[in-house]
VOVEXRO-990305 format. One record per residue (C-alpha): x, y, z; residue in three letters; residue number from 1. Coordinates in steps of 0.5 Angstrom, whole numbers, plus 500, padded with zeros to 3 digits. Example, Ala and Ser with C-alpha at 12.3 -4.5 7.8 and 13.67 -1.06 7.14 Angstrom:
BEGIN
+-----+-----+-----+------+-----+
:   X :   Y :   Z : code : pos :
+-----+-----+-----+------+-----+
: 525 : 491 : 516 :  Ala :   1 :
: 527 : 498 : 514 :  Ser :   2 :
+-----+-----+-----+------+-----+
// end
This chain:
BEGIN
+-----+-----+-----+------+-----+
:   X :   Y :   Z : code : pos :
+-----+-----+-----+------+-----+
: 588 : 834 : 128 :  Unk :   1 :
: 586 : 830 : 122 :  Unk :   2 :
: 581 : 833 : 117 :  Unk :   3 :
: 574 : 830 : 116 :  Unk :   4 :
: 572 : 826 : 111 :  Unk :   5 :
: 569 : 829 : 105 :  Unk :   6 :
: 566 : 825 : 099 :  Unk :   7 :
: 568 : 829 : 093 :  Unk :   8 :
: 561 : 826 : 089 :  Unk :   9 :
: 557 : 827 : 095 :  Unk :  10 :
: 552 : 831 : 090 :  Unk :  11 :
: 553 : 827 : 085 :  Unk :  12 :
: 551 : 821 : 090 :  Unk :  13 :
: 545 : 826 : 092 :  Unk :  14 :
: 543 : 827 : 085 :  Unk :  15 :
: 542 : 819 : 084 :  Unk :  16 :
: 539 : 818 : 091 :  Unk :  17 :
: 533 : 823 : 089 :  Unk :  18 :
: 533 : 820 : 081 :  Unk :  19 :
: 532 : 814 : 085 :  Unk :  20 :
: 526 : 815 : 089 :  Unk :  21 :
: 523 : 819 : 083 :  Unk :  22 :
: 525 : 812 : 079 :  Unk :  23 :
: 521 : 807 : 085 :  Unk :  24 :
: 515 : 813 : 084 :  Unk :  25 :
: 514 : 812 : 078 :  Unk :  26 :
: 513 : 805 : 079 :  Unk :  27 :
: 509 : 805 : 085 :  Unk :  28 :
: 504 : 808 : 080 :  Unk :  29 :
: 505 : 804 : 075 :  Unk :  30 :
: 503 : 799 : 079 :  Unk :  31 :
: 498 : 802 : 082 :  Unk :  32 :
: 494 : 803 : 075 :  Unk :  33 :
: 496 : 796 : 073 :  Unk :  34 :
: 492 : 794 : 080 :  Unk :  35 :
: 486 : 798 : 079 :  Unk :  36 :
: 485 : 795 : 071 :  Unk :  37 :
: 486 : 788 : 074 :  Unk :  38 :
: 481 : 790 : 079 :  Unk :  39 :
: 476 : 793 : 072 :  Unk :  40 :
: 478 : 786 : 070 :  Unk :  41 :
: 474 : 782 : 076 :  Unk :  42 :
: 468 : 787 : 077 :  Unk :  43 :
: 467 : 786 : 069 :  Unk :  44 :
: 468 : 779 : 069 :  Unk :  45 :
: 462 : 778 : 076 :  Unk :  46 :
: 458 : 784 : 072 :  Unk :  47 :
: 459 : 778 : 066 :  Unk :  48 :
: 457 : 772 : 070 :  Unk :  49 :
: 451 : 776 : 073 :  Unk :  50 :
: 449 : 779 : 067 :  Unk :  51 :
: 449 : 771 : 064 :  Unk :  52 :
: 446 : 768 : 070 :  Unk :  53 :
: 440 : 773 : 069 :  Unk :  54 :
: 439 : 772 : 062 :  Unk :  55 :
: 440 : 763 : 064 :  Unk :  56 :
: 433 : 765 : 069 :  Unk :  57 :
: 430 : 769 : 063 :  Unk :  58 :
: 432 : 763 : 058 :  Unk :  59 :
: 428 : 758 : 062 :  Unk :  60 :
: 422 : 761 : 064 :  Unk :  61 :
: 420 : 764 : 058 :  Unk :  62 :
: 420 : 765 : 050 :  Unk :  63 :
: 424 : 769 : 047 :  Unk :  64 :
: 422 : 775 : 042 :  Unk :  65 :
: 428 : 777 : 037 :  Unk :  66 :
: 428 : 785 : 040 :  Unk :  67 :
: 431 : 780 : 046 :  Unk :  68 :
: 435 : 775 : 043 :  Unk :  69 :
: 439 : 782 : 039 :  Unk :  70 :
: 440 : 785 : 045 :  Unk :  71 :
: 443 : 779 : 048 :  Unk :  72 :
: 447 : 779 : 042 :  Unk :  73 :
: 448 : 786 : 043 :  Unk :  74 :
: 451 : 786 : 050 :  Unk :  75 :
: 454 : 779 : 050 :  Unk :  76 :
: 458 : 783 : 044 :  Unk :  77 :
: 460 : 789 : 048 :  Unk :  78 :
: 462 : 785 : 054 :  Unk :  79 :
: 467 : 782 : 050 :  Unk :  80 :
: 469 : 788 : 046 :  Unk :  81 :
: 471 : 791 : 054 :  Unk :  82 :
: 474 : 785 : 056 :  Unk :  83 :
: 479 : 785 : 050 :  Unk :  84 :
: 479 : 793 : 051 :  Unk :  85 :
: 481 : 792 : 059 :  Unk :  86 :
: 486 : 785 : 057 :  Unk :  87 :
: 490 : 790 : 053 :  Unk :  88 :
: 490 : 795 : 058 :  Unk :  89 :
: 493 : 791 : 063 :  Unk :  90 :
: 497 : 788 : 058 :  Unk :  91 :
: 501 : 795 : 057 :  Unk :  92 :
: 501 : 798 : 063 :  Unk :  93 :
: 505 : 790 : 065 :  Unk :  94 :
: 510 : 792 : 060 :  Unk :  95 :
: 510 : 799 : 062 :  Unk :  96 :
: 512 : 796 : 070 :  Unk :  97 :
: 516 : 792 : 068 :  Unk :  98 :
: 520 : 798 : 063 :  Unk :  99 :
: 519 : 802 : 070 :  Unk : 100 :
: 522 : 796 : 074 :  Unk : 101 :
: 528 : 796 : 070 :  Unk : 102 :
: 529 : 804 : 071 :  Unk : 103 :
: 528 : 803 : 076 :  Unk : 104 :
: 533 : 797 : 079 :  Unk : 105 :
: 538 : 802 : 074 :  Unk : 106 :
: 538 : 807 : 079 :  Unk : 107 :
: 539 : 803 : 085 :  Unk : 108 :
: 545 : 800 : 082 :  Unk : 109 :
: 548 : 807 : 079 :  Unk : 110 :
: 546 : 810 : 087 :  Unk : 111 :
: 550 : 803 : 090 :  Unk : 112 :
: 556 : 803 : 086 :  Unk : 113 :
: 557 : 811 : 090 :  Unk : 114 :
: 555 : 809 : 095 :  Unk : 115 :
: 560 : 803 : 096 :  Unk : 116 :
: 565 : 807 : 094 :  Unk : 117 :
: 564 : 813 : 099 :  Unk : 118 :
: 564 : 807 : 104 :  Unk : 119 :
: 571 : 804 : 101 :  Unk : 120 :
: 573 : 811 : 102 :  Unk : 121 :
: 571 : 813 : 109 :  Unk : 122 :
: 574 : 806 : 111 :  Unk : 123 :
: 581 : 808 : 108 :  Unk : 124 :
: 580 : 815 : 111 :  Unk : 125 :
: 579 : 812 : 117 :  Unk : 126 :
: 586 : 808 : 116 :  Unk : 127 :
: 590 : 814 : 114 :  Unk : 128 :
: 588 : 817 : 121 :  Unk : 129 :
: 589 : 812 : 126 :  Unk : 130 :
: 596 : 811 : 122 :  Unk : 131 :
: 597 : 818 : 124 :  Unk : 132 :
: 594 : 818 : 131 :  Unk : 133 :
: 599 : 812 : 132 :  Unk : 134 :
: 604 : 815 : 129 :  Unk : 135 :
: 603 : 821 : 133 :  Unk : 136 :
: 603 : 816 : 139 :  Unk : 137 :
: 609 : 813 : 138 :  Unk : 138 :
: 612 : 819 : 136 :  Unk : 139 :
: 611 : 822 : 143 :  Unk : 140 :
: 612 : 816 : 147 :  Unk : 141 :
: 620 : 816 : 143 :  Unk : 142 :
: 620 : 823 : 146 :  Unk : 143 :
: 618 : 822 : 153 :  Unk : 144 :
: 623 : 815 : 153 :  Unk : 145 :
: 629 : 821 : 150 :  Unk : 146 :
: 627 : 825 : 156 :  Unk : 147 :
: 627 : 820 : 161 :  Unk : 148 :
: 633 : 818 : 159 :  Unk : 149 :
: 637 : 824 : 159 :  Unk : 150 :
: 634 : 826 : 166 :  Unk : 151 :
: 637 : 820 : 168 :  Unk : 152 :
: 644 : 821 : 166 :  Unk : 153 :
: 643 : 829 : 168 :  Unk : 154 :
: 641 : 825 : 175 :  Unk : 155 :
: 646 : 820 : 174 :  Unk : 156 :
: 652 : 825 : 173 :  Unk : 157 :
: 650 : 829 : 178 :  Unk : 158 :
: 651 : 825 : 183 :  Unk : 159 :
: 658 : 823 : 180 :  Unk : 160 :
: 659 : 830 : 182 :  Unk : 161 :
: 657 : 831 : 188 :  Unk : 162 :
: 661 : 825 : 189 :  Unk : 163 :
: 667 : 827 : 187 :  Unk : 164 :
: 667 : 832 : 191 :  Unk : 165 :
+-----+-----+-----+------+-----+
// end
């Protein structure tokens, strides 16, 4: 009977596996992040565009005190402030992808190159037991053509002998 086949780094295989899911978590979440300050980013901008199409109808139909007019400053600033706060957030956690993309796209790499060994392997496994099942088979078709052949001459020389008699 031929032995099993065993990978030798099978633990070291499941090792990467699981560094690997933890890997592509990792940057699942991270792109999760960078999709909710991207979705910051939008809602910013439409409270931007309401807040000055607001002030634009203001604007044309009455006159402005300078309470109102420093306020507007005031919160244009703020706006502004908030948006370059949220472009340096999303521009972060877009490094941060990335470097998490990377890692990663490692761990991938560092779990196929094991896993293409075991399959190399497991097929030169399998070529040492088919080689040692046809070995096997040859070796007990040669001993049944022996057998064979020795039964015909016994039955062969039995026969001379009965007619010699």
């Amino acid at each position: 009977m031929a032995k099993r086949f065993q990978f030798r780094l099978e633990q070291v295989l499941s090792l990467r596996k699981q560094v690997e899911e933890v890997r592509v978590r990792e940057l699942a979440q991270a792109k999760g992040k960078l999709l909710e300050i991207q979705k910051m980013i939008q809602e910013h901008q439409s409270e931007e565009s309401d807040f000055l199409g607001m002030y634009g109808e203001f604007e044309k139909g009455q006159a402005f005190t300078t309470d109102q007019v420093m306020a507007y400053c005031e919160f244009k600033e703020w706006l502004l402030r908030r948006e370059k706060e949220f472009r340096r957030r999303e521009k972060e956690w877009g490094q941060e992808v990335e470097r998490r993309r990377q890692t990663a796209v490692k761990a991938s790499r560092a779990r196929q190159l094991l896993e293409n060994l075991k399959e190399r392997q497991k097929r030169t496994h399998a070529q040492e037991v088919l080689g040692e099942e046809q070995k096997f088979l040859d070796e007990i078709t040669s001993i049944a053509y022996v057998r064979r052949d020795r039964a015909k001459l016994a039955a062969n020389a039995g026969l001379v002998e009965k007619l010699g008699r």
